[in-house]
ROPAGU-365888 format. One record per atom (N, C-alpha, C, O): residue in three letters; x, y, z. Coordinates in steps of 0.001 Angstrom, whole numbers, plus 500000, padded with zeros to 6 digits. Layout:
N
ALAXYZ
...
END
This chain:
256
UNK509765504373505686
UNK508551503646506023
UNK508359503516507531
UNK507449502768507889
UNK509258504286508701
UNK509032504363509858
UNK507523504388510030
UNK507138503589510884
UNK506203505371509214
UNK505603505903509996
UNK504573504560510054
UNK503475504614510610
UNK505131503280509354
UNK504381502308509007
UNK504436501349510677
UNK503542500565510996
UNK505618501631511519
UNK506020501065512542
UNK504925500920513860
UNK504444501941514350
UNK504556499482514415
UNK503741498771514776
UNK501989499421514682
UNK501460500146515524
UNK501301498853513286
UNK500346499312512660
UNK499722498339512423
UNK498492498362512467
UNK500254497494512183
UNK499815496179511884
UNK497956495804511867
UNK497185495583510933
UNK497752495873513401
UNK496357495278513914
UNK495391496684513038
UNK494363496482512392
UNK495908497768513196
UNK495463498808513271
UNK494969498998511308
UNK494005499517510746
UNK495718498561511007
UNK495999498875509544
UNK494842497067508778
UNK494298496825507701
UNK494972496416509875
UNK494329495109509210
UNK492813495730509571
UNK492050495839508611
UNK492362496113510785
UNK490796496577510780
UNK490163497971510235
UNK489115498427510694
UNK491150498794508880
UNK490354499484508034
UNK491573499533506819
UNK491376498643505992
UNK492310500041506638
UNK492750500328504832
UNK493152498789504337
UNK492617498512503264
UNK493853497895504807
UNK493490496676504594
UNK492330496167503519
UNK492515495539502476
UNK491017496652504117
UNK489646496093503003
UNK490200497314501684
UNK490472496808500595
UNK490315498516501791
UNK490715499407500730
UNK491894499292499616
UNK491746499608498435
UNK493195498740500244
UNK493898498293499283
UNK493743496718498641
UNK494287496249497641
UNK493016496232499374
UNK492673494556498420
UNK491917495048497099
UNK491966494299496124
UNK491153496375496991
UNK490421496990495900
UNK491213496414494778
UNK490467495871493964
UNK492891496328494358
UNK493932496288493162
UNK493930494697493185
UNK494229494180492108
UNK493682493958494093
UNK494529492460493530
UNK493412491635492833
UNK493496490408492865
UNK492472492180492266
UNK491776491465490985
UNK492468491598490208
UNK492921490561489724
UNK492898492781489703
UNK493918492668488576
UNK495390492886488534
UNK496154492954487571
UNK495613492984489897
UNK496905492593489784
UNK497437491082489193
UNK498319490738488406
UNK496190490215490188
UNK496289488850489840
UNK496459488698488224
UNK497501488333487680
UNK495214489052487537
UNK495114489280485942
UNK496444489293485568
UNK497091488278485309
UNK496953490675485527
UNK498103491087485094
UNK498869490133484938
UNK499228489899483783
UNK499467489105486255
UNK500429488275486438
UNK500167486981485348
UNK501081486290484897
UNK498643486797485008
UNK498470485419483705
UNK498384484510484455
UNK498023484677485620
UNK498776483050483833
UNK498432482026484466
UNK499804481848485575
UNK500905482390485474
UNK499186480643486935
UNK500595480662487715
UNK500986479634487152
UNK502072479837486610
UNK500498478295486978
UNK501691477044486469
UNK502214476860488141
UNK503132476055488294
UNK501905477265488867
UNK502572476660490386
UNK503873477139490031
UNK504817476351489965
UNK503973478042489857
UNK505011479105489528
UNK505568479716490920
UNK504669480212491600
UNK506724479776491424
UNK507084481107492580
UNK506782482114492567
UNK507140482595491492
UNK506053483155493440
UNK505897484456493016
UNK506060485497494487
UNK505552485253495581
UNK506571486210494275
UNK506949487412495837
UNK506157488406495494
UNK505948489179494559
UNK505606488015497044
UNK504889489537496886
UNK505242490596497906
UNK504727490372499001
UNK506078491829497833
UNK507141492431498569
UNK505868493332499129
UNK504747493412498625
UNK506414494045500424
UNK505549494876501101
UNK504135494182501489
UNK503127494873501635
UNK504126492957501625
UNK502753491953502021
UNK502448492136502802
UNK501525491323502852
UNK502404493084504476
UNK501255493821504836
UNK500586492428505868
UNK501208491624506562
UNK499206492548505638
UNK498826491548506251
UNK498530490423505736
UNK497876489582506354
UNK499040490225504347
UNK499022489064503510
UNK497867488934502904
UNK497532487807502537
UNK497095489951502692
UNK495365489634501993
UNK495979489511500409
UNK495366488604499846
UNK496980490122499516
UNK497322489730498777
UNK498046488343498336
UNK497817487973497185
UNK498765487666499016
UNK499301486679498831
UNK498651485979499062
UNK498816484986498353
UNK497535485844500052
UNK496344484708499625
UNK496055484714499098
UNK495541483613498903
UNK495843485511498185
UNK494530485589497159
UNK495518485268495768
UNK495102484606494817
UNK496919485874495838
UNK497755484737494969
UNK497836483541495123
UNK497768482884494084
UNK497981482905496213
UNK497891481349496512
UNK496886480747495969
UNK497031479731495288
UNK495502481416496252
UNK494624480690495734
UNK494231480747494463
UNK493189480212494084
UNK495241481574493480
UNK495251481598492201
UNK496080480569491588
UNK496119480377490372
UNK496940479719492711
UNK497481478752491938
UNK499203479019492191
UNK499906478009492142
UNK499807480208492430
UNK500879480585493073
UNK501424480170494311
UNK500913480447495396
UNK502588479424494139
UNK503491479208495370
UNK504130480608495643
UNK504761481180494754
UNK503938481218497035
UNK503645482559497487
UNK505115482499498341
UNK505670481503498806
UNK505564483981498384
UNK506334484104499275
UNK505875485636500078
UNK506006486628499361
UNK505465485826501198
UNK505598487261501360
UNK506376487789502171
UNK506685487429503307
UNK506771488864501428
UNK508219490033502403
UNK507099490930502919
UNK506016491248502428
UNK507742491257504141
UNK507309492524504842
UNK508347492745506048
UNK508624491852506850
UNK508812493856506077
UNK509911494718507075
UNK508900494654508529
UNK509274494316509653
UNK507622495058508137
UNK507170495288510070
UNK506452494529510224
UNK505544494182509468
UNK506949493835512008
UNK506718493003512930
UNK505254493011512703
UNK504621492221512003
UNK504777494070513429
UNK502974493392513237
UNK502445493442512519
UNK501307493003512684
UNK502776493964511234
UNK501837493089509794
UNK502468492111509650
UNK502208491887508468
UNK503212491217509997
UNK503706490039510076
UNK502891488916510825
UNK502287487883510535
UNK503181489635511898
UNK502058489257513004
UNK500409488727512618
UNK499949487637512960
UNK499800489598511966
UNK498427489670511834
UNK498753488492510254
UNK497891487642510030
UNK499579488543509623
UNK500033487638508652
UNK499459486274508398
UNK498718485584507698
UNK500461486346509643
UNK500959484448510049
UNK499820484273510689
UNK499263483213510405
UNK499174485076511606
UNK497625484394512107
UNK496541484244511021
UNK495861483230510862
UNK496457485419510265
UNK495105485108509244
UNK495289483991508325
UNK494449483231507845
UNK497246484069508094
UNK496902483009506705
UNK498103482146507079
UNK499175482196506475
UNK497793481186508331
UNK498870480461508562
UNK499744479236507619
UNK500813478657507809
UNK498638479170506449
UNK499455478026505472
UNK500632478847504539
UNK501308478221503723
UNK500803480341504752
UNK501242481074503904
UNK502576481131504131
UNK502620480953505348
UNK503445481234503842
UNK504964481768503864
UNK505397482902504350
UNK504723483610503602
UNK506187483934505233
UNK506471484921505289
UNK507441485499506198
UNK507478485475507429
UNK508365486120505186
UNK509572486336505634
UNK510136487811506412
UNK509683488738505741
UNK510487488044506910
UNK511318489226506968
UNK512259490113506375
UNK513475489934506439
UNK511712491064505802
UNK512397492161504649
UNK511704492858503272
UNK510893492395502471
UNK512317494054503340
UNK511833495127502363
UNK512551495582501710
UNK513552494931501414
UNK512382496787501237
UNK513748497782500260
UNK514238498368501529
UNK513864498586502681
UNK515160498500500823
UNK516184498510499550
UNK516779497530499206
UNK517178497566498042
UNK516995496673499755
UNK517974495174499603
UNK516910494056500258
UNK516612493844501433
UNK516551493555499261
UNK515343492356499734
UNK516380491054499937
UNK517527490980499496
UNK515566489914500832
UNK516779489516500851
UNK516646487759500581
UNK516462486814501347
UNK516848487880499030
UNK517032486401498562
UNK517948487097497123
UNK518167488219496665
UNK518256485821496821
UNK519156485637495781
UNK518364486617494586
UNK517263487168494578
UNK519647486537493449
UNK519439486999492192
UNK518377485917491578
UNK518509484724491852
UNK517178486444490623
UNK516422485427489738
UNK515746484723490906
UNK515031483822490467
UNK515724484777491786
UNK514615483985492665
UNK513297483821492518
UNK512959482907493270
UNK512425484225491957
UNK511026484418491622
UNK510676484675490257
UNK511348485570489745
UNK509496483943489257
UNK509491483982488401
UNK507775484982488484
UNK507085485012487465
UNK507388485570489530
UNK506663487127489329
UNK506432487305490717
UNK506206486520491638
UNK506567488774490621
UNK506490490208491449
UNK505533490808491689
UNK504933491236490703
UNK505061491059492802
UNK504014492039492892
UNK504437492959494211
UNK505189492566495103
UNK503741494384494146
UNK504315495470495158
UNK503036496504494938
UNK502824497411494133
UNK502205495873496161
UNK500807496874496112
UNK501197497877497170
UNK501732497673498260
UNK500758499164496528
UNK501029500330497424
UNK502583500140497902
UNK502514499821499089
UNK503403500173497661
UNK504639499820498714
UNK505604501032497825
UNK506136501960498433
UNK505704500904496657
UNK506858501569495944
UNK506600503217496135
UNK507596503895495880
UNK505174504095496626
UNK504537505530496840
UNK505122505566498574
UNK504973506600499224
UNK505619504635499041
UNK506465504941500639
UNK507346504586500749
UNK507590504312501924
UNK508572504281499682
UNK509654503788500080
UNK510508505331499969
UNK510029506375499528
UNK512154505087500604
UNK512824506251500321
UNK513527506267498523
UNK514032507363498281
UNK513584505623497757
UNK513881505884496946
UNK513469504596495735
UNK514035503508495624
UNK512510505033495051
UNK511752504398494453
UNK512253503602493264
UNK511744502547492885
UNK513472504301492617
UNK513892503423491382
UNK514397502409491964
UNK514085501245491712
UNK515627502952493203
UNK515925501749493480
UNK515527500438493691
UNK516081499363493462
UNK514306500781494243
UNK513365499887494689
UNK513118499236493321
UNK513424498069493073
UNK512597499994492540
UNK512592498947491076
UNK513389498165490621
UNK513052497130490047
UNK514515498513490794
UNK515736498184490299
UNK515828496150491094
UNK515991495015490649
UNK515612496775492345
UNK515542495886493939
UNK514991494920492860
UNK515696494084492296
UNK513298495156492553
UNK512458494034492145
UNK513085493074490856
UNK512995491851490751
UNK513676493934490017
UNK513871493214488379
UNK515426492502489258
UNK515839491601488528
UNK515930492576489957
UNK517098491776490264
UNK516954490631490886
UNK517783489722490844
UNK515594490598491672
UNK514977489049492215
UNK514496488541491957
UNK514194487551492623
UNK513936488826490580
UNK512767488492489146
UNK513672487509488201
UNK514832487804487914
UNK513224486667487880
UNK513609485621486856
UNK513679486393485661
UNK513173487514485620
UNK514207485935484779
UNK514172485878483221
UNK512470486067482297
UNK511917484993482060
UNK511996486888481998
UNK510708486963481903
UNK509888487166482658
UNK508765487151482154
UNK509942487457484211
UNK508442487495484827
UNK508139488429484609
UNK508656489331483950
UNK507155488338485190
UNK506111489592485077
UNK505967490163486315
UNK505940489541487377
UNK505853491641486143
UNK505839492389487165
UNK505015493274487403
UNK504902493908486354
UNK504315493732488228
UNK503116494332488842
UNK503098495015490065
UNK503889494755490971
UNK502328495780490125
UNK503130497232491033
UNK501540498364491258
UNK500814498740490338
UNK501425498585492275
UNK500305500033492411
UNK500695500876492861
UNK501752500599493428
UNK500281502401492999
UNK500986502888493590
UNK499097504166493521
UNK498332504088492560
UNK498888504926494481
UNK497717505923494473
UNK498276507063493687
UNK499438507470493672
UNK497009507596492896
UNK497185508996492234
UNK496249509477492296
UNK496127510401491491
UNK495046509210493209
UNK493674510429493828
UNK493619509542494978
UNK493643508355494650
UNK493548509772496287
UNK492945509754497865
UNK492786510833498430
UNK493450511809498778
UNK491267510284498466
UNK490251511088499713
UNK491222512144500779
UNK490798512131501934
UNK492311512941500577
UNK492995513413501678
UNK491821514222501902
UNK491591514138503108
UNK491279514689501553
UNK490111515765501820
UNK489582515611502884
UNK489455516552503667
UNK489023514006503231
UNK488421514253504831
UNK489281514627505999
UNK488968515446506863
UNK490421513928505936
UNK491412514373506864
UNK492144515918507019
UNK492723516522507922
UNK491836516144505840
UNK492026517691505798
UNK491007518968506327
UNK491210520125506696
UNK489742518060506145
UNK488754518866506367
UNK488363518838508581
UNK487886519674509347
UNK488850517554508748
UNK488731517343510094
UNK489742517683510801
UNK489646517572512023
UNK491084518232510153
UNK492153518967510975
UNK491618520983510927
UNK491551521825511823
UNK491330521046509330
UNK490470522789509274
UNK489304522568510341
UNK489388523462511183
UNK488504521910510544
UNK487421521734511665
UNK488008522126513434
UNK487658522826514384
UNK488888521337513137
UNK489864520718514733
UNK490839522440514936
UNK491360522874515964
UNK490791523094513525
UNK492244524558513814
UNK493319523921514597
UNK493718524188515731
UNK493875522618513379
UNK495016522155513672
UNK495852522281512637
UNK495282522397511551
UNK497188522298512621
UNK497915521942511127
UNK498511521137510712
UNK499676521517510595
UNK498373520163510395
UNK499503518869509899
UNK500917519544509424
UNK501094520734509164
UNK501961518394509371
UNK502891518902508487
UNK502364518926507012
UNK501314518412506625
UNK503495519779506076
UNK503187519805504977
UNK504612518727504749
UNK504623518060503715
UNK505402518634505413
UNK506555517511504853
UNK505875515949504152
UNK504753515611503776
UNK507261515252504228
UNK506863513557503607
UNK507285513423502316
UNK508041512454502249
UNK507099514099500984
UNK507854514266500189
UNK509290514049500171
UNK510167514601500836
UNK509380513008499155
UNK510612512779498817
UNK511566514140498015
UNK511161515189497513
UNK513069513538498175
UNK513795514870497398
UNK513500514720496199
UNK513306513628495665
UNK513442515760495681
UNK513516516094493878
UNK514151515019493202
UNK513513514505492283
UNK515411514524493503
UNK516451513653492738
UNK515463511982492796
UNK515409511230491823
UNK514798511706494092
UNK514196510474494641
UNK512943510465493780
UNK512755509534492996
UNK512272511244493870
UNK510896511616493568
UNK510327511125492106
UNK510960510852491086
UNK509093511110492327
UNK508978511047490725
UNK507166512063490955
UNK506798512698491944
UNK506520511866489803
UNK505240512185489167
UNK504239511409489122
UNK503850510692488200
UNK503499511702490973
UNK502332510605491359
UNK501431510292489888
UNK500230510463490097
UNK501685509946488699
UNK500326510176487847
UNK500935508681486989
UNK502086508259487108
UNK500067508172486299
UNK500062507075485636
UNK501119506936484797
UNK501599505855484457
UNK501579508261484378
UNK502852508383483421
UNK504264508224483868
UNK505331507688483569
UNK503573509130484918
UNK504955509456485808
UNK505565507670486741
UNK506689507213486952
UNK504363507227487012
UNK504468505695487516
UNK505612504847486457
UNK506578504117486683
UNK505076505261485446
UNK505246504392484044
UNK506940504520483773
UNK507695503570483564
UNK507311505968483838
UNK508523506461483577
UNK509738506052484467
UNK510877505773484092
UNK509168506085485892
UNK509675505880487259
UNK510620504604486934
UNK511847504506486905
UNK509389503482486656
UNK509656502154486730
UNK510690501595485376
UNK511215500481485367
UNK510827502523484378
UNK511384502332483175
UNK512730502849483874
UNK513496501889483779
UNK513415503919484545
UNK513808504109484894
UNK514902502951485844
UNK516105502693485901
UNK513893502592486358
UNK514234501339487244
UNK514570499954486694
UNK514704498990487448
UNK514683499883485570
UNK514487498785484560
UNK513575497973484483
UNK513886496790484343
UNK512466498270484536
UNK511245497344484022
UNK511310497257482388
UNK511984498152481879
UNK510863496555481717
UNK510576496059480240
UNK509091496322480149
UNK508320495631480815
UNK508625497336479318
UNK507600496878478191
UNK506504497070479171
UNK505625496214479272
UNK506504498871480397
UNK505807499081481048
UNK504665499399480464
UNK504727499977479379
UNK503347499087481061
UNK502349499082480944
UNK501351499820482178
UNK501463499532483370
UNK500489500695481703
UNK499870501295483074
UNK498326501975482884
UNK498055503104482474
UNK497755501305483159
UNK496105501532483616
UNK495916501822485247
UNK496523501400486232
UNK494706502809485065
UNK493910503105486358
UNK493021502535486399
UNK492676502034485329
UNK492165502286487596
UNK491188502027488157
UNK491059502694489392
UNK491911502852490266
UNK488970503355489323
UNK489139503835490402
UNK487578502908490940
UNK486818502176490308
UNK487591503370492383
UNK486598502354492900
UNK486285503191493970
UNK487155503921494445
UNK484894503171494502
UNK484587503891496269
UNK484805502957497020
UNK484447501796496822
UNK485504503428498096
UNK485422502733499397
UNK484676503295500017
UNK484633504515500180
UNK483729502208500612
UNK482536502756501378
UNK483208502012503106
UNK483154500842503485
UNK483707503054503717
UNK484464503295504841
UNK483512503575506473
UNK482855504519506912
UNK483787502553506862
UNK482688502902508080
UNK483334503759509003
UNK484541504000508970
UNK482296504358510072
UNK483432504985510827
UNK484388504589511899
UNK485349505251512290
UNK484036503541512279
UNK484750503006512769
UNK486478502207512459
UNK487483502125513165
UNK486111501678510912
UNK487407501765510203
UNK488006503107510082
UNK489196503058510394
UNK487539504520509677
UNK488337505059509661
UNK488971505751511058
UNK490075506293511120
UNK488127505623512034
UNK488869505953513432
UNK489735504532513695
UNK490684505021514308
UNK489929503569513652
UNK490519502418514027
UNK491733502781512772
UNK492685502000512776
UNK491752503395512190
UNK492837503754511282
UNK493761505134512086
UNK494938504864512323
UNK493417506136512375
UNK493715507400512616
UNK493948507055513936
UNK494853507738514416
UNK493417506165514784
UNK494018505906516442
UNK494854504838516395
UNK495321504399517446
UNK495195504204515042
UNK496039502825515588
UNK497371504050514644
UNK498504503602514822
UNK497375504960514045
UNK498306505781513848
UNK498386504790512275
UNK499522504350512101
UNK498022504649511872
UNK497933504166509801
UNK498349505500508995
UNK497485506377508987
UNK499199505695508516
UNK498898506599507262
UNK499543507998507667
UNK499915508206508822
UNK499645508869506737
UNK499452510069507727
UNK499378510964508112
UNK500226511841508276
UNK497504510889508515
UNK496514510977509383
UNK497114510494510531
UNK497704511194511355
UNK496937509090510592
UNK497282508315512294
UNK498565508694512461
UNK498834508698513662
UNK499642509074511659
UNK500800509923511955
UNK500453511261513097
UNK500966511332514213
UNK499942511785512800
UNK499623513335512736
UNK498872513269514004
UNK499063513995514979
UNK497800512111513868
UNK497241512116515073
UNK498341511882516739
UNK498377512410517851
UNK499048510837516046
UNK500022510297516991
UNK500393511489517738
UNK500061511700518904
UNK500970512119517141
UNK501644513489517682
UNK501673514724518608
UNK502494515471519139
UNK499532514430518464
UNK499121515623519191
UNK498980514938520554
UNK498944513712520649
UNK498884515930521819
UNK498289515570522962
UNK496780516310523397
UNK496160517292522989
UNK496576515351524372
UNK495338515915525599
UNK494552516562524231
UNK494397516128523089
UNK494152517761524889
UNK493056518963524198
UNK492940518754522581
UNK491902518888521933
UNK494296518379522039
UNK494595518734520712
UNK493829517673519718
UNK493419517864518573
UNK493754516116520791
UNK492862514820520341
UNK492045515036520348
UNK491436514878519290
UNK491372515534521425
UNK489982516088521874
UNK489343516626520910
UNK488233516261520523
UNK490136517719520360
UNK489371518436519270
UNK489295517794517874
UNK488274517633517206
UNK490530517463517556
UNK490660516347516704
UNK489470515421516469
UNK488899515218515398
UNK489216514927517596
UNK487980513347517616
UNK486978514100517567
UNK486192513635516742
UNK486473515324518172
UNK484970516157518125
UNK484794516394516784
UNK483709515991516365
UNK485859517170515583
UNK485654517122514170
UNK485456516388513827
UNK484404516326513191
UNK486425515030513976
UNK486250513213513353
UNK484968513484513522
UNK484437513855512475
UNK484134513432514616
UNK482529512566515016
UNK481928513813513828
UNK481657513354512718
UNK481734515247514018
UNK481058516246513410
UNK481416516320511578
UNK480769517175510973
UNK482204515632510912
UNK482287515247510139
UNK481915514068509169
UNK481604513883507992
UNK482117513405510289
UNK481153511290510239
UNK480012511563509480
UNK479699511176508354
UNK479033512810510847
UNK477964512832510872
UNK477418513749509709
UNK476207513616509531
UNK477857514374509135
UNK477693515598507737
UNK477751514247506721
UNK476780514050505990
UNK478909513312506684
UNK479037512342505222
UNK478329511156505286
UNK478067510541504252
UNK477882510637506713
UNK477672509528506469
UNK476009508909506414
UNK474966509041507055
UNK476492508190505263
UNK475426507211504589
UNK474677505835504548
UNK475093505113503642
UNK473995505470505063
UNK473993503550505105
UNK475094503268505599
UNK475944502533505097
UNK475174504090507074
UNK476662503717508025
UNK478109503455507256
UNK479000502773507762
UNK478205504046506063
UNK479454504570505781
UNK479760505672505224
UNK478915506544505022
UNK481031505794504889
UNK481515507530504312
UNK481977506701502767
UNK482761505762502627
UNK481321507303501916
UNK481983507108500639
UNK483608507789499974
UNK483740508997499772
UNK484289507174499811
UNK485171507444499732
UNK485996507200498439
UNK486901506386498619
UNK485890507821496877
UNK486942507761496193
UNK488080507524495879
UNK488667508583496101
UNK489039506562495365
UNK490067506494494974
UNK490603506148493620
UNK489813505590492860
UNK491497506325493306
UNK492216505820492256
UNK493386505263491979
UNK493923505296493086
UNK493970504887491423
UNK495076503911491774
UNK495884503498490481
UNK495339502709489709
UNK496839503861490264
UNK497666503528489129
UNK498428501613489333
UNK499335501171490038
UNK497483500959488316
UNK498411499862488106
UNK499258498997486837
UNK498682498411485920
UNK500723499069487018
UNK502078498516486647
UNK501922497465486007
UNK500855496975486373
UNK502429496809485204
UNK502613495681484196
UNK504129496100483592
UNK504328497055482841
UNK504918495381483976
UNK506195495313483165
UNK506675493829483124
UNK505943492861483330
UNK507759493792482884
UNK508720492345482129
UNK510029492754483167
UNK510337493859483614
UNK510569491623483336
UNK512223491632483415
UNK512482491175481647
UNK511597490719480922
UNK513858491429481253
UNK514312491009480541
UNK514876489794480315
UNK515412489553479233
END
């Protein structure tokens, strides 16, 4: 999750609005809180754990990097939030009676574990909830590096042994794997209607990676880079945004 390293601001003024798309029903998923404990691992800039709080959940959020921490504790200062991620989260056994892990488990280095991680800090019965993407828009970014006659890596892929099968099944299997109980897995897909400015405030604060990739190049190579960005904007965009497709596999399991 290096390439996630100081993104924070960058990542709160565009994919931020795009991944809050899942916590309607993530929330769902989880049922009633009862003022229940609940962790929400990989919490980012905390738009999820508010929106658990204000479902009635006493919130905890983990996150490994400093400035989504940062942007955290300023947006949602009544909120809780700690320091730490996978592989070894770091509170006791049974600590939380539900789990949630939006987008987080599709970038870790080894994903069962990571499951494994969650059902060991999970109470007796909670419930557990999890997203992970199985269609994004890579297309524009692909189409603005063929524009730019640049090449990204083709790396990032996990090993064969780590890996699993980006698809709803493959989610499903992953996490069974990992010991979840009594997995459960629906999609939802939704447009993000993406201004351009979010998506350049994404690709220059280095988010994703795109803002990886971008990071990398110099002088001339940005240059051309940002001339496709703009000559691309201008081909998609609509009522000042770019429509943008996704889909998103989301998790429902049990601890035992």
């Amino acid at each position: 999750m290096t390439r996630w390293a100081g993104v924070g601001h960058a990542y709160a003024a565009s994919y931020a609005s795009l991944c809050a798309g899942t916590n309607d029903a993530l929330i769902r998923m989880l049922g009633p809180s009862h003022a229940r404990q609940a962790l929400d691992v990989g919490s980012g800039t905390g738009t999820l754990a508010s929106r658990l709080a204000a479902a009635g959940w006493v919130v905890t959020g983990c996150e490994p990097e400093l400035t989504m921490r940062a942007v955290a504790s300023r947006q949602h200062p009544e909120l809780h939030f700690v320091t730490g991620g996978f592989p070894a989260l770091p509170f006791p056994d049974a600590s939380f009676e539900a789990i949630t892990a939006n987008f987080v488990l599709n970038h870790v280095d080894d994903p069962r574990r990571s499951a494994r991680e969650i059902v060991r800090v999970a109470a007796a019965g909670a419930p557990l909830a999890a997203t992970i993407w199985t269609v994004s828009p890579s297309w524009f970014w692909t189409a603005v590096c063929e524009a730019a006659e640049l090449a990204p890596s083709s790396g990032g892929r996990l090993p064969e042994d780590k890996d699993f099968e980006r698809t709803a099944d493959g989610f499903a299997r992953m996490l069974a794997d990992g010991g979840w109980d009594d997995v459960r897995v629906e999609e939802s897909t939704w447009t993000w209607h993406a201004t351009p400015q979010q998506l350049w405030a994404s690709v220059e604060g280095g988010v994703a990676s795109a803002g990886a990739f971008y990071r990398s190049l110099e002088g001339a190579d940005k240059q051309r880079f940002r001339s496709a960005f703009d000559e691309l904007i201008a081909e998609h965009l609509t009522s000042g945004a770019v429509a943008l497709e996704h889909t998103a596999a989301l998790a429902f399991g049990m601890t035992a």
